[in-house]
C-alpha positions in Angstrom: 3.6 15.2 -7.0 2.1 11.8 -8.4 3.9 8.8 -9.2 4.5 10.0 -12.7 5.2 13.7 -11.9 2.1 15.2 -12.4 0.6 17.8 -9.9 -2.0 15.4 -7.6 -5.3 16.3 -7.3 -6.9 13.8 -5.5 -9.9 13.6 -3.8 -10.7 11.3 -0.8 -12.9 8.5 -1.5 -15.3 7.0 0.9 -13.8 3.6 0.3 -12.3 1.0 -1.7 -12.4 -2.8 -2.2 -9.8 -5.6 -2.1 -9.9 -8.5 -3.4 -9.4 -11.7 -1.1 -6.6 -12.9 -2.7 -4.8 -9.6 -3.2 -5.3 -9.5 0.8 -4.3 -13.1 1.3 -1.2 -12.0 -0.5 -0.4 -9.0 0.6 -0.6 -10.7 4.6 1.5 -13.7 3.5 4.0 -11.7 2.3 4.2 -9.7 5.0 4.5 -12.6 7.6 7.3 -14.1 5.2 9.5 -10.9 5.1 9.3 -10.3 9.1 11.1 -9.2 11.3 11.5 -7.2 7.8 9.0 -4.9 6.2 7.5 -5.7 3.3 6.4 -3.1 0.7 4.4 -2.5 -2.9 2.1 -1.0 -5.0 -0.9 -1.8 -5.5 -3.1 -2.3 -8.6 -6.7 -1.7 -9.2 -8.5 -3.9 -12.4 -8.4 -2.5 -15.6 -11.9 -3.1 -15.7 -13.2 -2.3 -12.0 -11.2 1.2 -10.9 -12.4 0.7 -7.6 -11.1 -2.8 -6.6 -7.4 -3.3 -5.6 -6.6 -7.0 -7.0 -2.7 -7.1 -7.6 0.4 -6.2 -5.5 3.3 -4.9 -7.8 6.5 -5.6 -6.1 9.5 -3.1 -7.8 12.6 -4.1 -8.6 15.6 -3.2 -6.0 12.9 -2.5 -3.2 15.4 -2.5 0.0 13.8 -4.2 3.1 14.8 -3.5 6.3 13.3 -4.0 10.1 11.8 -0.2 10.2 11.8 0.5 6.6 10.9 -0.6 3.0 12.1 1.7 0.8 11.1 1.7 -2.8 13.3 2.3 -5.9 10.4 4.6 -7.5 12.3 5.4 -10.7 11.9 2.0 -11.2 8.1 2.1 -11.2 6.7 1.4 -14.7 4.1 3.2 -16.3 1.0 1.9 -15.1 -1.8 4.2 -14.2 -3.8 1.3 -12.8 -1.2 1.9 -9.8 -3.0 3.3 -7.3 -1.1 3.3 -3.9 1.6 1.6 -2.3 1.3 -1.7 0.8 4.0 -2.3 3.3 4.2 -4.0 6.7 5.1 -2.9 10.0 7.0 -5.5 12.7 4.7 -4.0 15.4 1.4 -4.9 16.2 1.0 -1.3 15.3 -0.8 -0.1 11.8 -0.7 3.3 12.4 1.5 5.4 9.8 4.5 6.8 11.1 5.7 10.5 9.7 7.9 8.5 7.0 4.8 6.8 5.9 2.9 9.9 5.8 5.6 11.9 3.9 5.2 9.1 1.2 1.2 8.7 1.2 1.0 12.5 0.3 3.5 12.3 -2.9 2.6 8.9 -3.9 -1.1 7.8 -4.3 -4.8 7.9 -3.4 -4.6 5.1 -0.9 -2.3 2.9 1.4 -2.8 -0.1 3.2 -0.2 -1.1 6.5 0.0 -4.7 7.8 1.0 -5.2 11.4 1.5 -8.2 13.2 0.4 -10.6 13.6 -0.1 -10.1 10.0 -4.2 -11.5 9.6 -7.2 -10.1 8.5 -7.5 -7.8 11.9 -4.4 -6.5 12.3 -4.2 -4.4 8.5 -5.3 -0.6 7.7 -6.3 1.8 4.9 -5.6 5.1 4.7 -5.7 7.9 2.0 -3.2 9.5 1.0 -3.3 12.3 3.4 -3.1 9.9 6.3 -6.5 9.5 7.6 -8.2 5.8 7.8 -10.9 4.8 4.6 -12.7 1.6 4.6 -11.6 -0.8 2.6 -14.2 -3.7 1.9 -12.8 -7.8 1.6 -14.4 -8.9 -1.8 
């Protein structure tokens, strides 16, 4: 299932793109929240379908040192939404079976920031786990 019910059919794309400041943002947020996860969706442009430039942070998201879990029914309706961002506390960006479970029901593509939380230590993955690239724009 999608975010909004529908049966997914989605392919795996080669890559994406991020914008700077969506990356900036996503990293700051994750050093802030530490020794907490941080978690959201993100957002491509309206008018670029390819380029992730806004984090959408829900409402009720519960934070905790090995989890961020999201309160999906209160996800608007928003087909720009394209995936979901959290951090890890590790120095580890590599999905764990919870993160897996929720990359196949819930989006194309996924990115996990690890400590220390900088431009080196983040990863992209589709949603059936296995690593994209994901371009800094």
């Amino acid at each position: 299932m999608s975010f909004f019910g529908k049966k997914k059919n989605f392919t795996t794309r080669d890559s994406w793109k991020i914008t700077r400041s969506c990356l900036d943002l996503i990293l700051e947020c994750s050093r802030s929240n530490y020794p907490n996860e941080f978690g959201g969706l993100l957002r491509v442009g309206h008018d670029n379908k390819d380029v992730i430039n806004e984090i959408v942070i829900l409402p009720g998201t519960v934070a905790g040192e090995s989890h961020a879990i999201f309160q999906l029914h209160m996800l608007p309706i928003d087909f720009s939404i394209v995936g979901t961002v959290h951090s890890h506390p590790s120095y580890s960006p590599r999905p764990s079976n919870a993160d897996l479970h929720l990359f196949q029901k819930h989006g194309k593509v996924h990115i996990i920031a690890a400590k220390p939380y900088t431009e080196d230590s983040w990863k992209a993955y589709s949603y059936n786990g296995e690593k994209v690239e994901m371009s800094i724009i």
